[in-house]
MARNUDREN-131893 format. One record per residue: residue number from 1; residue in one letter; y negated, z, x negated of N, C-alpha, C in turn. Coordinates in nm, 3 decimals, always signed. Example, Ala and Ser with C-alpha at 12.3 -4.5 7.8 and 13.67 -1.06 7.14 Angstrom:
1;A;+0.569;+0.780;-1.319;+0.450;+0.780;-1.230;+0.330;+0.780;-1.320
2;S;+0.225;+0.708;-1.285;+0.106;+0.714;-1.367;-0.003;+0.787;-1.290
//
This chain:
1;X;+0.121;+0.000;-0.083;+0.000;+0.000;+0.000;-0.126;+0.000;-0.087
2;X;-0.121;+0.046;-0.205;-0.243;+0.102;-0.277;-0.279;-0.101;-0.350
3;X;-0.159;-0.126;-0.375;-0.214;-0.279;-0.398;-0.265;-0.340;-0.316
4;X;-0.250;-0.356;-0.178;-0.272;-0.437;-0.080;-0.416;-0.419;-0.038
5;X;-0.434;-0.271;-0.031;-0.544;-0.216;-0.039;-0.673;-0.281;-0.153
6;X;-0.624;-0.279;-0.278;-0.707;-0.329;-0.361;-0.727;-0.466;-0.311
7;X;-0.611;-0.544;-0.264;-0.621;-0.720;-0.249;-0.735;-0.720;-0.156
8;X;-0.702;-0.597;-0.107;-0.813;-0.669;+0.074;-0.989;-0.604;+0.016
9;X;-0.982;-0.536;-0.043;-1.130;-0.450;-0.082;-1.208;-0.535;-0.200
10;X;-1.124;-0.627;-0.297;-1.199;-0.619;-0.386;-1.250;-0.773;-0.347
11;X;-1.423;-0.797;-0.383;-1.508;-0.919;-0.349;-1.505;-1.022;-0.486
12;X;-1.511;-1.164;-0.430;-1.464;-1.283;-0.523;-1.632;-1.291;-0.477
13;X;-1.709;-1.380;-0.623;-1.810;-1.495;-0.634;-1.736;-1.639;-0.564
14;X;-1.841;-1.728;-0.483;-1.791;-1.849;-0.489;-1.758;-1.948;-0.581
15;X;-1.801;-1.895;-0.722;-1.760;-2.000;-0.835;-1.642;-2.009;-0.852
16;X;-1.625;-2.133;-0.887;-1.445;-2.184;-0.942;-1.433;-2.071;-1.014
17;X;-1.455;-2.021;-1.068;-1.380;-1.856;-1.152;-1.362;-1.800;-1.043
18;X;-1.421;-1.755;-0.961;-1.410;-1.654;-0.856;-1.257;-1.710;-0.756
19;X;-1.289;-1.847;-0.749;-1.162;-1.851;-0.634;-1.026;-1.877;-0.715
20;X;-1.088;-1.913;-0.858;-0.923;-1.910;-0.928;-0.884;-1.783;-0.921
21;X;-0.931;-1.672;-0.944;-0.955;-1.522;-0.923;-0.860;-1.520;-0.818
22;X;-0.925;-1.553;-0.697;-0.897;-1.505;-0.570;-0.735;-1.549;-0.543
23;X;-0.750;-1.726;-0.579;-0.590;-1.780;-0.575;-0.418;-1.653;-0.664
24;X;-0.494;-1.642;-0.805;-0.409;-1.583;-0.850;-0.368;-1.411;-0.772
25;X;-0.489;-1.345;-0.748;-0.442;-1.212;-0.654;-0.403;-1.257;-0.467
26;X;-0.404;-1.380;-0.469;-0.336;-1.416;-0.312;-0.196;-1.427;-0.382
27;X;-0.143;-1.467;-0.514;-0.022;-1.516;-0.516;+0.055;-1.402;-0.522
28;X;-0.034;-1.319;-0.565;+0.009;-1.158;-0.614;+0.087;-1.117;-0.458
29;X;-0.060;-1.099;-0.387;-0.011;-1.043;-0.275;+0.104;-1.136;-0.166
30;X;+0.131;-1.225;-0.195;+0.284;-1.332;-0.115;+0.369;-1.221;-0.235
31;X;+0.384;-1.234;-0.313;+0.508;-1.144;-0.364;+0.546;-1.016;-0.369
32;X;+0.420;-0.960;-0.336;+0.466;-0.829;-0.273;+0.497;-0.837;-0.119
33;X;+0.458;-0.917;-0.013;+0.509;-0.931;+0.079;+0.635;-0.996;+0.096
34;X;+0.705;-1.096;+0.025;+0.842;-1.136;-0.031;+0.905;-0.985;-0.090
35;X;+0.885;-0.941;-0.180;+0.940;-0.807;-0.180;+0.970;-0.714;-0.088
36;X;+0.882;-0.664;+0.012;+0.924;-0.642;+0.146;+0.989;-0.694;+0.244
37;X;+1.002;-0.818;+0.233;+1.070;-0.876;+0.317;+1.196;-0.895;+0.291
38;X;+1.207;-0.915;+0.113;+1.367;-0.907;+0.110;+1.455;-0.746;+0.149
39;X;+1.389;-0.655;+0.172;+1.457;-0.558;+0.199;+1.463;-0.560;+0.369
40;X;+1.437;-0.629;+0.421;+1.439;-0.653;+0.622;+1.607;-0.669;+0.578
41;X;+1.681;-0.686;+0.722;+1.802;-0.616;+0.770;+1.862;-0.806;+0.740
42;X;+1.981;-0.809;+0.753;+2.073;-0.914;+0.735;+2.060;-1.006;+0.892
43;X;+2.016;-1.159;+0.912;+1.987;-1.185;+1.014;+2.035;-1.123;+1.174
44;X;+2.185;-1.106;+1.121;+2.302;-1.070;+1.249;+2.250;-0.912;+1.286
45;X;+2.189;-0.855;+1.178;+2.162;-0.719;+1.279;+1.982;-0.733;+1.302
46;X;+1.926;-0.825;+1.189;+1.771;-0.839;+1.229;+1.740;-0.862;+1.387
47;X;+1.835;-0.924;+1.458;+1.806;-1.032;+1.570;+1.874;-0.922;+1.718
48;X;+1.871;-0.776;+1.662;+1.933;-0.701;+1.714;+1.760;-0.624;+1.821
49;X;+1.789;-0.647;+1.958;+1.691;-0.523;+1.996;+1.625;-0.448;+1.944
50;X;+1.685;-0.331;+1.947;+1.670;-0.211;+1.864;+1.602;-0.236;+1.757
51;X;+1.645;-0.315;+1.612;+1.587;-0.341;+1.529;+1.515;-0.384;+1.493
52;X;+1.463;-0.516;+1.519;+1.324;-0.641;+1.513;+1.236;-0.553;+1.576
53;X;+1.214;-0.486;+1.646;+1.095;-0.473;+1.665;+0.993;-0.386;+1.555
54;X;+1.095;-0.282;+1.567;+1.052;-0.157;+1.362;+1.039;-0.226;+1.302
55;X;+1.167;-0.342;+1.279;+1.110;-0.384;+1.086;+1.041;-0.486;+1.101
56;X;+0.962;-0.522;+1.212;+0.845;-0.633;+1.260;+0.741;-0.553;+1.202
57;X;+0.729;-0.429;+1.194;+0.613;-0.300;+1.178;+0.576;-0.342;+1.012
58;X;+0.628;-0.383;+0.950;+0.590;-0.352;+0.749;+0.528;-0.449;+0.729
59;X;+0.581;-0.570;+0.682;+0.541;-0.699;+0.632;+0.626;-0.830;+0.748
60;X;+0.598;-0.855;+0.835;+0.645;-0.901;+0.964;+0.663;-1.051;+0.929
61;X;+0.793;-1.112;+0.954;+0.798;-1.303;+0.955;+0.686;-1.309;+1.092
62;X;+0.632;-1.402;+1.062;+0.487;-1.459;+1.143;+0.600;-1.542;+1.209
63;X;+0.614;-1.455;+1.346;+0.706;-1.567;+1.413;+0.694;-1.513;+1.592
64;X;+0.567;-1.494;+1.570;+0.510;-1.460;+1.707;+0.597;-1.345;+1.811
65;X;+0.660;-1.259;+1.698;+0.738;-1.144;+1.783;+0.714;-1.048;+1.702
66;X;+0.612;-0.890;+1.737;+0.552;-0.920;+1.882;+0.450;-1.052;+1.850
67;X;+0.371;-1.059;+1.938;+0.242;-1.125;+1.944;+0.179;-1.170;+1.824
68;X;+0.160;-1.046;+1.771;+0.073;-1.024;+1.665;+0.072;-1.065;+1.557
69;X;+0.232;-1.106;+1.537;+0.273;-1.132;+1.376;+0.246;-1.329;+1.379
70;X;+0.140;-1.333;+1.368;+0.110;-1.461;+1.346;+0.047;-1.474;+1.226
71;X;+0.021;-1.628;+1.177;-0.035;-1.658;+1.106;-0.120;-1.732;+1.109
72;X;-0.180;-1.808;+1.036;-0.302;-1.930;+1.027;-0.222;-2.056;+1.105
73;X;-0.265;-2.181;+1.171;-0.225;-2.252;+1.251;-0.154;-2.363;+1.142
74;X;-0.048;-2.394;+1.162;+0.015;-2.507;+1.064;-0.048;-2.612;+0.994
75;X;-0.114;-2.642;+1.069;-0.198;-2.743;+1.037;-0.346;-2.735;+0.948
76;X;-0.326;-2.622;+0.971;-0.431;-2.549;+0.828;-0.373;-2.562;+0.695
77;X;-0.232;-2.485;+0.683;-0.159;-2.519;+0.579;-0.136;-2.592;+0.449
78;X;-0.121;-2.732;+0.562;-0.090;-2.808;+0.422;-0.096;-2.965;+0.544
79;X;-0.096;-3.046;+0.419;-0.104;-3.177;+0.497;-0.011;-3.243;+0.608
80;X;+0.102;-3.208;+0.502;+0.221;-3.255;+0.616;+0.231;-3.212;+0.755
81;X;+0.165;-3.058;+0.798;+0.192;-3.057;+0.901;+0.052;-3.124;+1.024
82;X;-0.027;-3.087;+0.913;-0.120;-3.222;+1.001;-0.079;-3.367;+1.050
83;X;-0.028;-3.414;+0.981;+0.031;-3.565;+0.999;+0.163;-3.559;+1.102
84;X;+0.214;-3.456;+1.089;+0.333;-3.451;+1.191;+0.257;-3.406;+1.337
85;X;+0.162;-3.265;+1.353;+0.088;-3.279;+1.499;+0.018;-3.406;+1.536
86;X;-0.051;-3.488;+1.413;-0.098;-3.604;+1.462;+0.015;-3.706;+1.559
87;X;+0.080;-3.737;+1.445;+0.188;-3.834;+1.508;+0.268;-3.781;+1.625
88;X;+0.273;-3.643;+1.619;+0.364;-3.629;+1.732;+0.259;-3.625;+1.876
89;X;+0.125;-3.611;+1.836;+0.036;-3.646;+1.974;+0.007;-3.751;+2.014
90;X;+0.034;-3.864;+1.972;-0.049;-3.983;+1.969;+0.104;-4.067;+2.004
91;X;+0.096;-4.221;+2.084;+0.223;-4.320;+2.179;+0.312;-4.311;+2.008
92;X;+0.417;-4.363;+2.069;+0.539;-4.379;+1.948;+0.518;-4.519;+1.944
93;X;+0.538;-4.569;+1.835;+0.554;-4.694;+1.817;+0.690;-4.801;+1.867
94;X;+0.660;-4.841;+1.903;+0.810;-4.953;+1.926;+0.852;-5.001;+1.853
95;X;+1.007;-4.932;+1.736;+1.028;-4.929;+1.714;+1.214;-4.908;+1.683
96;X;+1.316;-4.964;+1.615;+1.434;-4.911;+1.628;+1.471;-4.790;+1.624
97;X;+1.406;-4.688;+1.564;+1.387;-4.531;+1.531;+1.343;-4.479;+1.697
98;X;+1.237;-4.578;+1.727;+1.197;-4.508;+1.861;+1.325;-4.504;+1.974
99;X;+1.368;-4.635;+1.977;+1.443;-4.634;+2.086;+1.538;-4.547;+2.088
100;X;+1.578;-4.533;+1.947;+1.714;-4.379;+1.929;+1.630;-4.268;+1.978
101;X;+1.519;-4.212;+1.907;+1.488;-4.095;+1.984;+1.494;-4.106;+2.178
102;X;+1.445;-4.216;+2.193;+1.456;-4.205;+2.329;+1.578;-4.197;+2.404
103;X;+1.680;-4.283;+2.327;+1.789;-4.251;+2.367;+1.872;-4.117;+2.374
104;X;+1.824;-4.057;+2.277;+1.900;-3.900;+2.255;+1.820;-3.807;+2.354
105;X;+1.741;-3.822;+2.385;+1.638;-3.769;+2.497;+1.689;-3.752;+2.619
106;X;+1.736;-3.880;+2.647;+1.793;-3.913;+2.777;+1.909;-3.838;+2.790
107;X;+2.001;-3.878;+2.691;+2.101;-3.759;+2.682;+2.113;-3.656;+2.680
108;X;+2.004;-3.598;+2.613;+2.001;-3.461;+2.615;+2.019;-3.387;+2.756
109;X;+1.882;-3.497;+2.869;+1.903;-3.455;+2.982;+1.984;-3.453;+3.029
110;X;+2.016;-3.581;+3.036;+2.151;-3.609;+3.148;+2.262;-3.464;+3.127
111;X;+2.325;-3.470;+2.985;+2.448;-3.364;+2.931;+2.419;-3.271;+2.898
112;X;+2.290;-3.188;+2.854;+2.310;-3.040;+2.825;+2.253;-2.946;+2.971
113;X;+2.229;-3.004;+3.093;+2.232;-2.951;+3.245;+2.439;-2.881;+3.311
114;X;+2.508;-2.958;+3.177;+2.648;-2.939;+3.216;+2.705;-2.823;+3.180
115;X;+2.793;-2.743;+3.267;+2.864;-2.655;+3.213;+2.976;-2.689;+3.112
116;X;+3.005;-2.625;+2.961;+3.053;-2.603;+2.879;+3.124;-2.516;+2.879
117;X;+3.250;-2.487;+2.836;+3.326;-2.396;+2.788;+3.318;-2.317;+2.733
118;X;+3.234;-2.324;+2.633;+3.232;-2.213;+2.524;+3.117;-2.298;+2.419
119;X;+3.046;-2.170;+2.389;+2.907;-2.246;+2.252;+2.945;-2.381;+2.121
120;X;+3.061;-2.376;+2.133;+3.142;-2.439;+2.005;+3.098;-2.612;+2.132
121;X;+3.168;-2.575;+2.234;+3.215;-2.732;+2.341;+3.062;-2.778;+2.320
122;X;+2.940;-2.680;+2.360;+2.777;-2.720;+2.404;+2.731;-2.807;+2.284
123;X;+2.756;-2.711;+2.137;+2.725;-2.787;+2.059;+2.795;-2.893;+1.962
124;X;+2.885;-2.948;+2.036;+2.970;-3.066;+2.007;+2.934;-3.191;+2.088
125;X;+2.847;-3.128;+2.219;+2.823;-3.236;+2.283;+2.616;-3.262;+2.228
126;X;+2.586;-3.160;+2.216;+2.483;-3.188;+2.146;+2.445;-3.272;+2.041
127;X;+2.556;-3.265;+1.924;+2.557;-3.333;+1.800;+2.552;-3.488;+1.853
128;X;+2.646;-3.500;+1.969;+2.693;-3.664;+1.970;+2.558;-3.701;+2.088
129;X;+2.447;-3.630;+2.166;+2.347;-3.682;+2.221;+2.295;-3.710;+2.081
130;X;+2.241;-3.664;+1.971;+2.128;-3.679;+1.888;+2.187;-3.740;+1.746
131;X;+2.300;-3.797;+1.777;+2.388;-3.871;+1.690;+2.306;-4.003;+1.599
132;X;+2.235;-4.042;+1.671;+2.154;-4.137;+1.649;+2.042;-4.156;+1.600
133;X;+1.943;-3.994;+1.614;+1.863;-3.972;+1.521;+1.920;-3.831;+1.419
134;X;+2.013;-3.781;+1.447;+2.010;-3.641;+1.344;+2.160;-3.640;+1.295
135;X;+2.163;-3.651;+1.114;+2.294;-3.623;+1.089;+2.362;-3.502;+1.116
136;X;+2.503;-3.507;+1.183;+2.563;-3.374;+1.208;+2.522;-3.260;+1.127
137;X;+2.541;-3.256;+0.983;+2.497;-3.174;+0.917;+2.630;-3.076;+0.906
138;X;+2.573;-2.942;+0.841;+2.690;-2.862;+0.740;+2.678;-2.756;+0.856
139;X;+2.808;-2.734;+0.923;+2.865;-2.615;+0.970;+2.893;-2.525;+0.905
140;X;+2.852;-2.392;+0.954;+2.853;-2.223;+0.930;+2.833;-2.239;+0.790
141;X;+2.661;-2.280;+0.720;+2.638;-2.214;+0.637;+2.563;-2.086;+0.584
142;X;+2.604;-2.070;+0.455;+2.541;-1.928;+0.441;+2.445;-1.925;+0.367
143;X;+2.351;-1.873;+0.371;+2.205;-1.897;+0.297;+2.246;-1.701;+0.239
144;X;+2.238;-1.705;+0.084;+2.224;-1.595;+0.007;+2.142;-1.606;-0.116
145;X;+1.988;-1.563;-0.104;+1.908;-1.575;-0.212;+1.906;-1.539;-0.344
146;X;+2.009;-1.402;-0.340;+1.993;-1.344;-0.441;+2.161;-1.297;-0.502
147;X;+2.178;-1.281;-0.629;+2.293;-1.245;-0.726;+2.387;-1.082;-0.578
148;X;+2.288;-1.054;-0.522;+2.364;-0.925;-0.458;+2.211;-0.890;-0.292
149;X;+2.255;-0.851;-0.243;+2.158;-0.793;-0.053;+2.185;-0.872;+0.005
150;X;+2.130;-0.890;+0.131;+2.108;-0.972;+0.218;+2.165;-1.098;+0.251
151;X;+2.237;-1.104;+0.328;+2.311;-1.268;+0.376;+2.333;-1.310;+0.490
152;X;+2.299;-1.461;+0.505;+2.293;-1.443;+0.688;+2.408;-1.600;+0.634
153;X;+2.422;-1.640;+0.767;+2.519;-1.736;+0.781;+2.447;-1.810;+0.954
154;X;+2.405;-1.942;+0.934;+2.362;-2.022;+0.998;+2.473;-2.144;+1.081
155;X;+2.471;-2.200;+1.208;+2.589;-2.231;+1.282;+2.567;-2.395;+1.198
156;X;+2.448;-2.451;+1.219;+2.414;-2.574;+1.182;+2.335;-2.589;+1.079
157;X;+2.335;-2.692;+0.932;+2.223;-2.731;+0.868;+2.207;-2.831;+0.818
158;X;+2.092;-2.973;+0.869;+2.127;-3.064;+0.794;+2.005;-3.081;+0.636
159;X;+2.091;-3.152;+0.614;+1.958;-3.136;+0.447;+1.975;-3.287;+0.419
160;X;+1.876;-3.265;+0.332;+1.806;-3.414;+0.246;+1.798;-3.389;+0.157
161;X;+1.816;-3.467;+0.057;+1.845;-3.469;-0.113;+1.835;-3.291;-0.117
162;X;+1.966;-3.221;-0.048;+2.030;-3.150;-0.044;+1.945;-2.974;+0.001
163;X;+1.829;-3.060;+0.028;+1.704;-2.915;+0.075;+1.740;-2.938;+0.252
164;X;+1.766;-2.811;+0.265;+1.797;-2.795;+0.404;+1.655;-2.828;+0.474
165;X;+1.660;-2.934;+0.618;+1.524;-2.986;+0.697;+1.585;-2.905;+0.787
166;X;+1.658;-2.855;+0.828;+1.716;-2.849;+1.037;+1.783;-2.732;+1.052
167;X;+1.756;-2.633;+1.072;+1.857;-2.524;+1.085;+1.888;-2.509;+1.233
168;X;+2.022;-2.458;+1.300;+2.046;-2.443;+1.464;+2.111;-2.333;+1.435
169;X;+2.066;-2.246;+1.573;+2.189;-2.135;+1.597;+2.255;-2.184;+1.710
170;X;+2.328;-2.129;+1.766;+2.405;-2.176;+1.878;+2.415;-2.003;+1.929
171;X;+2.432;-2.009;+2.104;+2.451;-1.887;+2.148;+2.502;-1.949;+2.271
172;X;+2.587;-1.824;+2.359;+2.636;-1.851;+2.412;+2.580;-1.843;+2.564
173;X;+2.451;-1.747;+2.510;+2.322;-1.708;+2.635;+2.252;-1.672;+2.570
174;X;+2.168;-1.631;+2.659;+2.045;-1.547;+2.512;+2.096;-1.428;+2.540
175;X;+2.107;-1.332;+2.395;+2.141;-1.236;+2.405;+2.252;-1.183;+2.365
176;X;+2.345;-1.298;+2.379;+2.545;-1.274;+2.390;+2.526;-1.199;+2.260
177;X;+2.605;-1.112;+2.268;+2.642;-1.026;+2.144;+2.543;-0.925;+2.113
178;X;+2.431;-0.921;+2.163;+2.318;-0.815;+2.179;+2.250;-0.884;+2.078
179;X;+2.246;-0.998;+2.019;+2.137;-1.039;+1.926;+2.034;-1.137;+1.996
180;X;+1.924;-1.205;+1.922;+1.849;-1.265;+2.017;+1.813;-1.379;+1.898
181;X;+1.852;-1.498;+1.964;+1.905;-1.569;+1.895;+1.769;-1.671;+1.746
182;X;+1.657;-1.639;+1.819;+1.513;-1.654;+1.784;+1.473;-1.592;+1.661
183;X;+1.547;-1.465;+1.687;+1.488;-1.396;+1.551;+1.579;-1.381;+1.521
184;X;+1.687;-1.410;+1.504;+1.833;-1.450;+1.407;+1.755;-1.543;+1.315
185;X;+1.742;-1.677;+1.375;+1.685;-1.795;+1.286;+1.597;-1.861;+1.193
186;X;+1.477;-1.666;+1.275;+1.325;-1.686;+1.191;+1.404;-1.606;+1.099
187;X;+1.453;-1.491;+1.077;+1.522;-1.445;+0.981;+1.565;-1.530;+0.839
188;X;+1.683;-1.620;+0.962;+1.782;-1.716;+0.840;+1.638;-1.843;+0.765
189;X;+1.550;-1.816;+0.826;+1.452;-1.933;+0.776;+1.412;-1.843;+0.640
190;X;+1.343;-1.741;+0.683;+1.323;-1.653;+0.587;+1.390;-1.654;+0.441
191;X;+1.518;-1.631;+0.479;+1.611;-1.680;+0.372;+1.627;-1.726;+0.319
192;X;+1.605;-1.894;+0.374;+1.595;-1.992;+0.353;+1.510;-2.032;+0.232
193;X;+1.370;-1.934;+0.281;+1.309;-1.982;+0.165;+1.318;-1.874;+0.037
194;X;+1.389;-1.799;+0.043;+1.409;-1.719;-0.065;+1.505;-1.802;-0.180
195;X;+1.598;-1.863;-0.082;+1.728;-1.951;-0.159;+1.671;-2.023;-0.206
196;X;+1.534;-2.120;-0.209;+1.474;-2.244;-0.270;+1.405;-2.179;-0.360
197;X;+1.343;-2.058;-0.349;+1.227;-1.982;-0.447;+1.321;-1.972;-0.557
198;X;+1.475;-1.908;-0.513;+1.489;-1.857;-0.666;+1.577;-1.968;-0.735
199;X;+1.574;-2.091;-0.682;+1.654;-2.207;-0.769;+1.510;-2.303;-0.798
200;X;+1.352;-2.261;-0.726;+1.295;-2.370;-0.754;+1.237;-2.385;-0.915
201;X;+1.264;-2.317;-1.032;+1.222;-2.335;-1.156;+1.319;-2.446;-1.236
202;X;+1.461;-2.423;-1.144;+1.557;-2.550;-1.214;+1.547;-2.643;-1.074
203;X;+1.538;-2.641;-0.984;+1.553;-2.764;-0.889;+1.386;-2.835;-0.853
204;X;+1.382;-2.950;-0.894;+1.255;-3.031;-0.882;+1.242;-3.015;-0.695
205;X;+1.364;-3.058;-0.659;+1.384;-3.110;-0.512;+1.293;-3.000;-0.445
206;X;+1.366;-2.860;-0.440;+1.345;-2.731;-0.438;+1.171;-2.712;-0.429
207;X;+1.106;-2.698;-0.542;+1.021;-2.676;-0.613;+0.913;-2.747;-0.529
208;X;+0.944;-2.903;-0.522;+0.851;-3.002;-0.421;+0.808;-3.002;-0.260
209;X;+0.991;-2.919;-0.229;+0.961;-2.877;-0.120;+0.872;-2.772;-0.064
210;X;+0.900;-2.673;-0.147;+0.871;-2.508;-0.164;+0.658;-2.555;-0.130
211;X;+0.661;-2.655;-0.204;+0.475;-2.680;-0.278;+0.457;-2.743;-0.122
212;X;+0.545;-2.858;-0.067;+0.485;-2.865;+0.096;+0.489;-2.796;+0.197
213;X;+0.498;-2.675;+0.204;+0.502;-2.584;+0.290;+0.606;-2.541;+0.331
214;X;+0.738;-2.615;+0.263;+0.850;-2.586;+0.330;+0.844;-2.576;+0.486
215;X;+0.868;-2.700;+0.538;+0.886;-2.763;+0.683;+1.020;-2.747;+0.719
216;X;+1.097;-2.715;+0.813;+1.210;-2.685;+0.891;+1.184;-2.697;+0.971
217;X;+1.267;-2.763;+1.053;+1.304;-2.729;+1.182;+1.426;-2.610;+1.217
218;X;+1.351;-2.535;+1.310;+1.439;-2.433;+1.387;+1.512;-2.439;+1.587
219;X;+1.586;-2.499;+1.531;+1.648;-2.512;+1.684;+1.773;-2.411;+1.701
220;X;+1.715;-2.362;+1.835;+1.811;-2.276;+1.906;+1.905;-2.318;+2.059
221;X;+2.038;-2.302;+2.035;+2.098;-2.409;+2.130;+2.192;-2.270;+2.221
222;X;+2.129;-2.284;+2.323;+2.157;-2.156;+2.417;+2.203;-2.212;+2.533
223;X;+2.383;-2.127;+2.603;+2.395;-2.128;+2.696;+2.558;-2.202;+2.717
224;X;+2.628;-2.197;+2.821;+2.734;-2.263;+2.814;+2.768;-2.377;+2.958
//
């Protein structure tokens, strides 16, 4: 606390000294909040009632639970996510890419209104609506950042030159098992980026990603 304290009290000049200043004690303070955060609970019990809400109380994933734990708007960030709210506000182009999204769209509707058997059946039929724009990707992986703590295990992930873009949970309702399946995922994201931090000094891929904001998608696939 006594650092954080100093981060927030002490005043920068506007000169390029001052905000190089300022940059290097912001980087300070992300790693002491990464330090806190690696001690939060293992996704499967993070996503637990009882729990998320306390360890929301210290150094909180900005993931709008409660309310409060937000952050600056994405699009402040960094570029990429400007260009993605752009494009995603503005007509799609007519295009072969387009017509697949539209097609998986349609599907989506038509087949995920159906009763399923069991979370495994929902998201088997999911994969083959969005077949067309999204590779299946790597079943039940485990994202573990570090030599020893914390490990969560994710239902879906697809990656690109091997940096995970897409993470899914799958549930069977919201809730099944007393977890909630939302903050299971902001969790495993969390993770996520711990696993790229501590390989990004040997992985370029890693490293490039880490510098664009590290973009994911988080989808949660609820219900049977």
């Amino acid at each position: 606390m006594v650092c954080f304290k100093s981060f927030r009290e002490r005043s920068y000049s506007h000169s390029s000294t001052g905000m190089n200043e300022f940059n290097e004690r912001f980087e300070e303070f992300i790693m002491l909040v990464r330090q806190l955060q690696d001690d939060l609970p293992a996704p499967s019990d993070f996503a637990q009632p009882s729990v998320w809400p306390e360890a929301q109380e210290g150094a909180p994933i900005l993931c709008l639970r409660p309310s409060d734990a937000r952050g600056l708007p994405l699009t402040t960030l960094h570029h990429v996510f400007r260009c993605f709210q752009h494009e995603m506000s503005g007509p799609l182009a007519m295009t072969a890419e387009t017509v697949a999204v539209q097609i998986a769209a349609s599907e989506l509707c038509s087949r995920m209104g159906e009763p399923f058997e069991d979370e495994a059946s929902r998201g088997r039929a999911f994969d083959e609506c969005v077949s067309g724009v999204l590779e299946k990707g790597e079943a039940d992986c485990e994202l573990k950042p570090y030599p020893s703590g914390h490990h969560g295990k994710i239902d879906r992930c697809i990656r690109e030159a091997n940096i995970p873009i897409a993470l899914r949970e799958d549930k069977l309702e919201y809730g099944h098992g007393g977890s909630d399946a939302y903050m299971k995922i902001a969790r495993c994201y969390n993770l996520l980026v711990g696993v790229l931090t501590s390989c990004s000094a040997k992985d370029s891929n890693a490293s490039n990603f880490l510098t664009h904001g590290a973009p994911c998608f988080l989808i949660c696939l609820i219900g049977t």
